[in-house]
DOTORFI-470587 format. One record per residue: residue in one letter; y, x, z of N, C-alpha, C, O in turn. Coordinates in steps of 0.05 Angstrom, whole numbers, padded with zeros to 5 digits, always signed. Atoms other than C-alpha are relative to their C-alpha. Layout:
<atoms>
aYXZYXZYXZYXZ ...
</atoms>
This chain:
<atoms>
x+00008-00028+00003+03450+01889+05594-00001+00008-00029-00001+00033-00032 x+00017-00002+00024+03430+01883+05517+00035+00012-00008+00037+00034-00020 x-00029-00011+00011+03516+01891+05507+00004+00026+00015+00008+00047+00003 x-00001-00034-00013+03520+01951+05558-00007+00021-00023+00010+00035-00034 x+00009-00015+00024+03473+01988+05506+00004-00001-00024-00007+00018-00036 x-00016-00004+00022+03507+01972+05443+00019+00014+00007+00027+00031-00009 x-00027-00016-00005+03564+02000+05473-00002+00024+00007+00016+00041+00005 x+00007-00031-00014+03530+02059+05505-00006+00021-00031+00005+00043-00033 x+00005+00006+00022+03499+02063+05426+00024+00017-00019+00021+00037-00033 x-00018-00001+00020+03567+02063+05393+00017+00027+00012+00028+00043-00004 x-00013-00029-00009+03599+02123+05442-00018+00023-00002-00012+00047+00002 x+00020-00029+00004+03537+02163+05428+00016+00013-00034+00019+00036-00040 x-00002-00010+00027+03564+02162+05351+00027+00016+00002+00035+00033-00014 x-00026-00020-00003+03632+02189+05381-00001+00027+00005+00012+00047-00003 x+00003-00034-00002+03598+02245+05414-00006+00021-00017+00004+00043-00018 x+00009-00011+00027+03558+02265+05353+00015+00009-00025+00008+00025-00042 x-00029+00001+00012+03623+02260+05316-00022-00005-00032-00024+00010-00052 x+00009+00018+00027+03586+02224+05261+00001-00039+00003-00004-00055+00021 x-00008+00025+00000+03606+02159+05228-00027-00022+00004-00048-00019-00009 x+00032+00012-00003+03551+02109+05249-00003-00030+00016+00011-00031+00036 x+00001+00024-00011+03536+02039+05272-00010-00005+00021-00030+00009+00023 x+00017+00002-00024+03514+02014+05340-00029-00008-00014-00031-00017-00037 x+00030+00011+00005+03434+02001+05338+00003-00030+00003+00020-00043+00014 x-00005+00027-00008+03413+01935+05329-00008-00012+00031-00018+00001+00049 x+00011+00009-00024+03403+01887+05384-00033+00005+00001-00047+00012-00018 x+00023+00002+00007+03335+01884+05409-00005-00026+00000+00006-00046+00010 x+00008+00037+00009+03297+01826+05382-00007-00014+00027-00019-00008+00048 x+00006+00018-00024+03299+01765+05420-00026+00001+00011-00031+00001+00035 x+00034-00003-00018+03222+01770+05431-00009+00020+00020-00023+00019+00040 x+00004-00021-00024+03227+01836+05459+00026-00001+00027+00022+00010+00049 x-00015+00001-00021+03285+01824+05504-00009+00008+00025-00031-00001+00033 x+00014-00006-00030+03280+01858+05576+00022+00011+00009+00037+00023-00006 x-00021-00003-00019+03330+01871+05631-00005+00044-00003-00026+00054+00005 x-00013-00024-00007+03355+01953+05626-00026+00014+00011-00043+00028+00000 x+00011-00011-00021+03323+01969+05687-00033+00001-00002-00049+00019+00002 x+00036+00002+00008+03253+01948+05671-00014+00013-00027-00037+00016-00034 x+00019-00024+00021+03251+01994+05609+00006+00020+00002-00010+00034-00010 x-00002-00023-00014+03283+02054+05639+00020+00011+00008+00042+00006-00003 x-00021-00004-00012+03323+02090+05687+00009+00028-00013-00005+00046-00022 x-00010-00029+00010+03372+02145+05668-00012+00030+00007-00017+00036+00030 x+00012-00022-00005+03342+02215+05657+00016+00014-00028+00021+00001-00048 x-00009-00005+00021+03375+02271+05613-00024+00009-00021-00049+00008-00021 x+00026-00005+00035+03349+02295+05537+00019+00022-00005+00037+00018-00022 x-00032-00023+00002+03398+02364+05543-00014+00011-00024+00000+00027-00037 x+00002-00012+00029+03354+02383+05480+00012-00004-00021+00026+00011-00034 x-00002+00013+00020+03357+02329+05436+00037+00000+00002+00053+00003-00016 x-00028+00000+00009+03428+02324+05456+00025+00021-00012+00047+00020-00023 x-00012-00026+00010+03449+02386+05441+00001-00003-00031+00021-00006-00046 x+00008+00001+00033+03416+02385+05371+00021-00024-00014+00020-00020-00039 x-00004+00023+00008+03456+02319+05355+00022+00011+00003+00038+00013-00015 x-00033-00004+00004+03518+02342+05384+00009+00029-00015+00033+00035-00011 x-00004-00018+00019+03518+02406+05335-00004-00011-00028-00004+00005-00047 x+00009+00014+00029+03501+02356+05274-00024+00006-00009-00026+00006-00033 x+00021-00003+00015+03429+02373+05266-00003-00025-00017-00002-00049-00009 x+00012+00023+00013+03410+02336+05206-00029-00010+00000-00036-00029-00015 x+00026+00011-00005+03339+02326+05226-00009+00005+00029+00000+00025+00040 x+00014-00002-00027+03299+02317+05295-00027-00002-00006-00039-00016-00022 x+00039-00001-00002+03228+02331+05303-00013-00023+00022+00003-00031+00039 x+00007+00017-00025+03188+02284+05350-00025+00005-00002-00034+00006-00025 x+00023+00013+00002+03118+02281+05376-00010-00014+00015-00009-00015+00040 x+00018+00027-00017+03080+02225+05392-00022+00007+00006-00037+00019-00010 x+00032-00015-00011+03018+02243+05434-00007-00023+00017+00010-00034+00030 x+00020+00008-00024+02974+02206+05476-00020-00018-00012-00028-00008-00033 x+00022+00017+00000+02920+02144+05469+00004-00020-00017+00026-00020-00027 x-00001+00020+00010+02907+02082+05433+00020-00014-00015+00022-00023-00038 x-00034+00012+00005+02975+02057+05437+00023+00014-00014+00041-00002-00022 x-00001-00013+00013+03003+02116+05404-00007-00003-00024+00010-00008-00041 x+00007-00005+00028+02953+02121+05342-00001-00031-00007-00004-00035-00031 x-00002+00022+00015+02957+02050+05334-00018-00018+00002-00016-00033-00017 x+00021+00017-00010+02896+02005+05363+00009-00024-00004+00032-00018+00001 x-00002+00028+00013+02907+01931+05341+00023+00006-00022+00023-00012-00039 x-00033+00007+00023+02971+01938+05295-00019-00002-00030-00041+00006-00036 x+00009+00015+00024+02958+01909+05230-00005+00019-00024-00022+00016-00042 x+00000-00028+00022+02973+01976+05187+00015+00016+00016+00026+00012+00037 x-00011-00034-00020+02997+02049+05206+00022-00014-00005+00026-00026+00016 x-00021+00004-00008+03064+02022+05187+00008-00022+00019+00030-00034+00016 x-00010+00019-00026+03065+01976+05251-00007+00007+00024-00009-00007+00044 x+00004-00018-00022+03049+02034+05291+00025-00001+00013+00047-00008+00003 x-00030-00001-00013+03099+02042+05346+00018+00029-00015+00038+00026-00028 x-00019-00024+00023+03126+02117+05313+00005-00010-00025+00028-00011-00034 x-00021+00006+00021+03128+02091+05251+00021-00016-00001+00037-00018-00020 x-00023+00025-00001+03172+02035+05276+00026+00010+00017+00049+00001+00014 x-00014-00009-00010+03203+02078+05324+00021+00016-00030+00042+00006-00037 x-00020-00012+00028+03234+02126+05257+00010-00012-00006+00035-00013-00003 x-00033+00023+00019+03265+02074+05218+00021-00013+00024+00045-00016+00020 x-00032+00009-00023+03305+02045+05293+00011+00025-00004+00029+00030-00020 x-00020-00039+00006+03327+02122+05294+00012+00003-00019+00036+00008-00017 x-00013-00015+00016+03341+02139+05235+00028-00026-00020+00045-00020-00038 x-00016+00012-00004+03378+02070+05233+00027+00004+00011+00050+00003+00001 x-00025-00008-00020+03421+02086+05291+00020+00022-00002+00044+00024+00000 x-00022-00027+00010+03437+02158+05272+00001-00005-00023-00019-00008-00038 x-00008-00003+00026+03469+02156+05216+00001+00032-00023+00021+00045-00030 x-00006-00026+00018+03450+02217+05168-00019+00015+00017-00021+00039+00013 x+00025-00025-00015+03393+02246+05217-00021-00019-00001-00022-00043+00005 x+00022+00003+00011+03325+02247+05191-00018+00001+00023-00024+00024+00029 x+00024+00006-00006+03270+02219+05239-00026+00016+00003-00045+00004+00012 x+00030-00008+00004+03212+02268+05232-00017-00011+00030-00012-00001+00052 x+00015+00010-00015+03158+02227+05274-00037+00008+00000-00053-00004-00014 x+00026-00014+00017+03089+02269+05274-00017-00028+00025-00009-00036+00047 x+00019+00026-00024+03031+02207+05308-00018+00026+00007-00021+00043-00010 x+00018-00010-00003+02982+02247+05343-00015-00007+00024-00024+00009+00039 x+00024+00012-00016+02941+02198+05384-00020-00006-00010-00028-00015-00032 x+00037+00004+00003+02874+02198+05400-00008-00016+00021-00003-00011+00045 x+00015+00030-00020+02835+02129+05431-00021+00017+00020-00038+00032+00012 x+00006+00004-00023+02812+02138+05496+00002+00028+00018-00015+00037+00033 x-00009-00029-00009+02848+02206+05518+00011-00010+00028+00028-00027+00034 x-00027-00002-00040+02865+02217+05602+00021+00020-00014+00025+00027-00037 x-00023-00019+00004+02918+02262+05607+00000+00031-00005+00014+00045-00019 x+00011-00021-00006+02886+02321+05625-00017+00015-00031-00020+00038-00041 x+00007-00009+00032+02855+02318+05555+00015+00004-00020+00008+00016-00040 x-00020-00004+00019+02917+02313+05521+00018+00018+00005+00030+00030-00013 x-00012-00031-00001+02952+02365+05559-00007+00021-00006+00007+00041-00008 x+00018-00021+00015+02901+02406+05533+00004+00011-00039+00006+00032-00051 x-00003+00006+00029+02907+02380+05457+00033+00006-00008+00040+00010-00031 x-00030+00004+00002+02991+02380+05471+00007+00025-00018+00020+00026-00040 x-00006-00025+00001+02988+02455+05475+00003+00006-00040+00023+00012-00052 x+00005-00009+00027+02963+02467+05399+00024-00021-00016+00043-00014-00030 x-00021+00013+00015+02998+02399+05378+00036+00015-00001+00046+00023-00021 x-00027-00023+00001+03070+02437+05393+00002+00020-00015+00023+00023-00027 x-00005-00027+00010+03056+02504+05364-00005-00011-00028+00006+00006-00042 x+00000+00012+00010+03038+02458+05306+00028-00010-00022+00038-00005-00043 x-00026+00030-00004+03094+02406+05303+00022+00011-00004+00036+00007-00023 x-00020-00009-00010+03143+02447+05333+00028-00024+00005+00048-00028-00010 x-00014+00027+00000+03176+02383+05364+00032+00009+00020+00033+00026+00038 x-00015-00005-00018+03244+02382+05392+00000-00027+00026+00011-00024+00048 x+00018+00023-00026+03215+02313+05436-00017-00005+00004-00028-00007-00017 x+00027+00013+00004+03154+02289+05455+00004-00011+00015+00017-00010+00035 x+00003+00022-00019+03131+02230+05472-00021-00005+00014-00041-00013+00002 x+00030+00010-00012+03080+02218+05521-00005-00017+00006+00007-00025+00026 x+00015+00019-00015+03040+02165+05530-00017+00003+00009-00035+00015-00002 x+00013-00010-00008+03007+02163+05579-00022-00014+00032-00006-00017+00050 x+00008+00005-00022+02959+02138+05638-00015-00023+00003-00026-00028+00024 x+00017+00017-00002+02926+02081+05621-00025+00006-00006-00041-00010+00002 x+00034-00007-00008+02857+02115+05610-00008+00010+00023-00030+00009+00035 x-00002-00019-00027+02874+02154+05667-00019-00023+00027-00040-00020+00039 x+00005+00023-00021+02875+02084+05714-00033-00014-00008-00049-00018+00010 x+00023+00001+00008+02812+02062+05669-00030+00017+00020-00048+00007+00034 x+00030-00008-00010+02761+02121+05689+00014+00011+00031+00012+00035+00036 x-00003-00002-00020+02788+02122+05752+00009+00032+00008+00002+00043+00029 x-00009-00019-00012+02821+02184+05755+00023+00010+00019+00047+00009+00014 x-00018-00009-00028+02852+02213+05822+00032+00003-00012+00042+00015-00031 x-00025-00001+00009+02922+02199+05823+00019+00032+00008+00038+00042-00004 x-00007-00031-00004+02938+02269+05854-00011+00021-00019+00002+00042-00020 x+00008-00016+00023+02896+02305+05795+00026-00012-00024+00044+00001-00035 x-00014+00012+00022+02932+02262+05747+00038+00003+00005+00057+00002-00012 x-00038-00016+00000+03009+02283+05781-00004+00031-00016+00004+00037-00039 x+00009-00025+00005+02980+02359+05784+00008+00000-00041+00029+00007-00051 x-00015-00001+00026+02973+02349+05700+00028-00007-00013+00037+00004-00033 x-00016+00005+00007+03028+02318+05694+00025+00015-00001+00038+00018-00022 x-00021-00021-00010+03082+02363+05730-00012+00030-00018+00004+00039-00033 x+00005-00020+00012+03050+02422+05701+00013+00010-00031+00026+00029-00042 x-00010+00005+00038+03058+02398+05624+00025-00001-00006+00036+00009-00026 x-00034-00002+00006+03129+02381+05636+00012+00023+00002+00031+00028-00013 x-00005-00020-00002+03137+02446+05662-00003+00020-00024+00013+00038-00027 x-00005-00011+00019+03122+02473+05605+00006-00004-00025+00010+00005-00047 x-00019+00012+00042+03146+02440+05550+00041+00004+00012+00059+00009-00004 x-00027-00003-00005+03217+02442+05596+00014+00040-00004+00035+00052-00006 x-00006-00036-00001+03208+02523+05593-00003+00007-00028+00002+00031-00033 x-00004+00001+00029+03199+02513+05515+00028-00012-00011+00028-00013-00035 x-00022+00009+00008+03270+02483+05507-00012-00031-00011-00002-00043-00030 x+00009+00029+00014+03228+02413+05494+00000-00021+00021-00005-00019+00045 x-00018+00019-00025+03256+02347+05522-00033-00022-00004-00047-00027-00024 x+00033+00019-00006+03190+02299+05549+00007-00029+00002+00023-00032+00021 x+00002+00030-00013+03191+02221+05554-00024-00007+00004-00041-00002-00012 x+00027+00006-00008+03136+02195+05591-00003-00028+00002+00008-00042+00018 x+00001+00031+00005+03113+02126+05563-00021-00011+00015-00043-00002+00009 x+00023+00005-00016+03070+02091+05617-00019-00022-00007-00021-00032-00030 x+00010+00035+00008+03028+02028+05623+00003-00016-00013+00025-00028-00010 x-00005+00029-00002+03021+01975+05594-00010-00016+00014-00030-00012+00028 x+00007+00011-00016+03021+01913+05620-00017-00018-00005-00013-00026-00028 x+00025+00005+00015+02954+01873+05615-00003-00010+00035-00005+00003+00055 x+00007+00013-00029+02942+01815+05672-00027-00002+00006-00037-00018+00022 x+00029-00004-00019+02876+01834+05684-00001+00032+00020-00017+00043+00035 x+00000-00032-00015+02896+01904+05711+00020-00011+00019+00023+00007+00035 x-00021-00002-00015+02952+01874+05752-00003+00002+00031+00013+00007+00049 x-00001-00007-00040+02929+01877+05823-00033+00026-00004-00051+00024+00013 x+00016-00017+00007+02879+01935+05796+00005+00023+00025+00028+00031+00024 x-00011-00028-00013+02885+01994+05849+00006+00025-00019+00023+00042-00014 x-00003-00028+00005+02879+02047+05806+00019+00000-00020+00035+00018-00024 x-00027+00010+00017+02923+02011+05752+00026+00006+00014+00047+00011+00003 x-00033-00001-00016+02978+02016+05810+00000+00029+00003+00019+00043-00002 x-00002-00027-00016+02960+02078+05837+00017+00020-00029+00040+00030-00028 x-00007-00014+00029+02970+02111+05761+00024-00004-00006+00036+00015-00017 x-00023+00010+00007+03030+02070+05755+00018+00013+00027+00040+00025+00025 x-00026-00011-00027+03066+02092+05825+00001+00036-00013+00023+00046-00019 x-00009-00024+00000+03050+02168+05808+00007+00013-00027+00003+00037-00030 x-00013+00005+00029+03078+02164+05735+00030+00003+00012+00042+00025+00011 x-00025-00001-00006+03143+02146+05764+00008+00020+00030+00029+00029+00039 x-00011-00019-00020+03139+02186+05821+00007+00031-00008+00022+00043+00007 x+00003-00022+00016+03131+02253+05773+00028+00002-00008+00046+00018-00003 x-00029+00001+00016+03188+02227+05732+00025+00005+00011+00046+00015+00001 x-00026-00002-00014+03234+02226+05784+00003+00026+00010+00023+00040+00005 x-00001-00031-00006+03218+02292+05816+00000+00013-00023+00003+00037-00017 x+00002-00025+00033+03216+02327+05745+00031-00011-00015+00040+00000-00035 x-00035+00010+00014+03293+02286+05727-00011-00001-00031+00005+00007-00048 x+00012+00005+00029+03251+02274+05662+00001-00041-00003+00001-00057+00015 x-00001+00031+00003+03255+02196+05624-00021-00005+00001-00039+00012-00003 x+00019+00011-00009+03210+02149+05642+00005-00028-00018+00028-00037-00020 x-00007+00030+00010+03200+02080+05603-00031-00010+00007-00053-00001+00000 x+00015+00014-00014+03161+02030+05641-00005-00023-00024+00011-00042-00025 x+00014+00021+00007+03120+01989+05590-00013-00018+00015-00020-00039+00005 x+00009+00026-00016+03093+01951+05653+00019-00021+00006+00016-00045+00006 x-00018+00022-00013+03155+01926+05680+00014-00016-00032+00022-00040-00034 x-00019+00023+00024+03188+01904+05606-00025-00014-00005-00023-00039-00002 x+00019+00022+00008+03120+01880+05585-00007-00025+00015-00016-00043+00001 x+00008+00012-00013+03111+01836+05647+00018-00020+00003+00012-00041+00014 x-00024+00017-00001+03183+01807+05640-00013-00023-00017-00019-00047-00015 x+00003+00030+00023+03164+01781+05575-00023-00010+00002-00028-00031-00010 x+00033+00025+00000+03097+01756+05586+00014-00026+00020+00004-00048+00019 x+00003+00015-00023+03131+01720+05646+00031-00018-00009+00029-00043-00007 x-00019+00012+00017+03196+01696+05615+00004-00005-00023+00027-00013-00027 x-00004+00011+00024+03184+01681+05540-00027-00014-00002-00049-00004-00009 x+00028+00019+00006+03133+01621+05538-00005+00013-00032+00011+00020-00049 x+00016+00003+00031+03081+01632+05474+00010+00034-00011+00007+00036-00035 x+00003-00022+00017+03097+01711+05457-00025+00011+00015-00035+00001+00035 x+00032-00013-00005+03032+01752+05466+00015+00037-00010+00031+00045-00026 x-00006-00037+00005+03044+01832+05464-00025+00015-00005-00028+00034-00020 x+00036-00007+00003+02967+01843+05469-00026-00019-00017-00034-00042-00018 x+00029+00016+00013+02908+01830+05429-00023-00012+00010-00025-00016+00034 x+00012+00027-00013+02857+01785+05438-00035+00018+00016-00056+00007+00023 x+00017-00009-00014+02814+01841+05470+00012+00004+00032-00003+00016+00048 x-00007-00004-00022+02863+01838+05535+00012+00014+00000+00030+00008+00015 x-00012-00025-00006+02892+01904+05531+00019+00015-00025+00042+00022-00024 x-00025-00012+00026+02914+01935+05456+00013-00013+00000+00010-00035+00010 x-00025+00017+00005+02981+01916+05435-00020-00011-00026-00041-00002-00037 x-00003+00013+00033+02983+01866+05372+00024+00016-00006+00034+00034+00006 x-00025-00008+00022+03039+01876+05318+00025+00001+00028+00031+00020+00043 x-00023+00000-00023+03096+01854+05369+00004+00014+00017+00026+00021+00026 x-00001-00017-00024+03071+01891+05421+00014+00031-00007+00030+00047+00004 x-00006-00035+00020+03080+01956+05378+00029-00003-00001+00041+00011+00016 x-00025+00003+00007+03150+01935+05353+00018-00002+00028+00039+00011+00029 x-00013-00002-00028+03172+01920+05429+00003+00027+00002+00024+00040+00000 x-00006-00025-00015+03157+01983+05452+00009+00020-00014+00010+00040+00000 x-00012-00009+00012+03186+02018+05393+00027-00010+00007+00043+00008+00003 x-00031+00013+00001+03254+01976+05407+00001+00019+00022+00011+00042+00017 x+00000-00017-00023+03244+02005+05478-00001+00032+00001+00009+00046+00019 x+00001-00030-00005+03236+02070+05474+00027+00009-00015+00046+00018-00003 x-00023-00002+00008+03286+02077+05426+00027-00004+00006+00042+00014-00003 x-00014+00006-00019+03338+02047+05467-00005+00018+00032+00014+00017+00047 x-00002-00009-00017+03319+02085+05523+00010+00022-00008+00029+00030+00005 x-00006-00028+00002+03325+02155+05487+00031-00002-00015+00046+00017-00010 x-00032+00003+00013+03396+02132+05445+00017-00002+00028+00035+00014+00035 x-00020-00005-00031+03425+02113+05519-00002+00024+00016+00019+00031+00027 x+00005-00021-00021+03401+02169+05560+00008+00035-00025+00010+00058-00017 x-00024-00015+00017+03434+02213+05502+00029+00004+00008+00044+00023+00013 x-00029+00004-00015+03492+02186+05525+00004+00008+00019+00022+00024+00017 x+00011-00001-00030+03476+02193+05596+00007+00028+00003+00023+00037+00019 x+00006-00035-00003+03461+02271+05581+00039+00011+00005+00052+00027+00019 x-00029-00014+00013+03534+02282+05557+00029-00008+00008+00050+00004+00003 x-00020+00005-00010+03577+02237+05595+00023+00006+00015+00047+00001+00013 x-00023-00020-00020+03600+02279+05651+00002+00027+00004+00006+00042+00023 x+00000-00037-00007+03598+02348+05630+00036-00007-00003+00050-00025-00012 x-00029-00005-00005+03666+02373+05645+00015+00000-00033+00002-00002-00054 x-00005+00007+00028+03716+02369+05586+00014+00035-00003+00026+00044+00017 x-00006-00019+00004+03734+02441+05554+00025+00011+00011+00045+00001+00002 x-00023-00010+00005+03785+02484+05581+00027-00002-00014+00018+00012-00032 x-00006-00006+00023+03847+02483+05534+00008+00030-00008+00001+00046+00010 x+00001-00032+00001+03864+02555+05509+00025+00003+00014+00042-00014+00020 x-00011+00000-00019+03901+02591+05547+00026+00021-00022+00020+00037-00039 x-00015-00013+00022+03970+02617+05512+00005+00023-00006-00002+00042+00009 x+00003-00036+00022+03982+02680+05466+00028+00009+00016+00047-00006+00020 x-00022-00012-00009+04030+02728+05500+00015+00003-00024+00037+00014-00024 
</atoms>
């Protein structure tokens, strides 16, 4: 799968009609099967902006812990700051703007609240949400917690602004958790009814806890990421939003050609 997405990678730089290198692989530590970090959803914003040559993209990062950076060693081993430099790696000649704007121990409902101002703010052409692990925490109803969810996308999609919704992580003391699942089923059930991206930090995180003896993604409180953990899910997300670029643009029809001069 890791060659699929270099190659998916290297036709994005065709569409963009800029000269540019595939992304790198992702690091062996983070390695994870495709499917387990996310399924195709379009980005008809971001792709737009890219396929007109914007030289810069806006992004915001919103949600909890994992966002502003909870175990990582320094702000630069935050996942956004790590996320910008893969980006602005991959595109060649487009500038990264990555605004952080997580806050530790936010549900959703509080950050769709905080979103509103962060946007008029920011003025992002993505945002990223993370989102739902405090949610599963104070036990909040997984039908309140769709309700915010669908709503927010709704309106950031009626703002011309493209959403990724970063879920769970994964953390084997939550794994047979009910409300851990419950949070986790209606995450992806939103995503799919809203045709918005979805990247499942449970299922890549759970690969690699379960297939790379001796890496650790979480700190030694059970739940924050460490350094690695951060850097994974920066590989990931990044790779999800460079492919599903592609994705956006593959099968629109191919132009007319003109039609001749009498």
């Amino acid at each position: 799968m890791r060659g699929i997405f270099a190659a998916l990678a290297v036709l994005l730089g065709c569409l963009v009609a800029r000269a540019q290198d595939a992304p790198p692989p992702l690091s062996p530590q983070c390695e994870a099967p495709a499917a387990d970090i996310a399924a195709p959803a379009p980005l008809p914003h971001l792709a737009d902006l890219l396929a007109n040559k914007s030289a810069a993209v806006r992004i915001l990062a919103i949600g909890s812990s994992s966002t502003w950076g909870v175990g990582a060693s320094s702000r630069k081993k935050t996942y956004p700051a790590l996320l910008r430099n893969i980006l602005e790696g991959a595109l060649k000649g487009v500038k990264a703007e990555i605004v952080n704007r997580g806050v530790s121990g936010e549900v959703a409902q509080t950050t769709a609240e905080r979103l509103r101002t962060a946007v008029a703010l920011d003025k992002p052409d993505l945002v990223l949400w993370q989102v739902g692990t405090n949610d599963a925490l104070a036990r909040v109803e997984a039908g309140d917690f769709e309700d915010t969810l669908r709503s927010t996308i709704s309106w950031l999609k009626a703002s011309d602004i493209d959403v990724v919704l970063v879920g769970l992580q994964y953390a084997p003391k939550f794994v047979r958790d009910d409300s851990y699942t419950a949070i986790r089923e209606a995450l992806k059930k939103v995503a799919v009814a809203e045709n918005v991206l979805y990247v499942s930090r449970f299922d890549a995180m759970k690969f690699i806890a379960q297939n790379q003896t001796g890496e650790q993604l979480i700190s030694g409180d059970d739940l924050h990421l460490d350094d690695l953990g951060y850097e994974c899910m920066a590989e990931h997300i990044s790779r999800a939003v460079i492919a599903n670029l592609f994705v956006r643009r593959r099968d629109l029809p191919k132009p007319a050609p003109p039609a001749p001069q009498p």
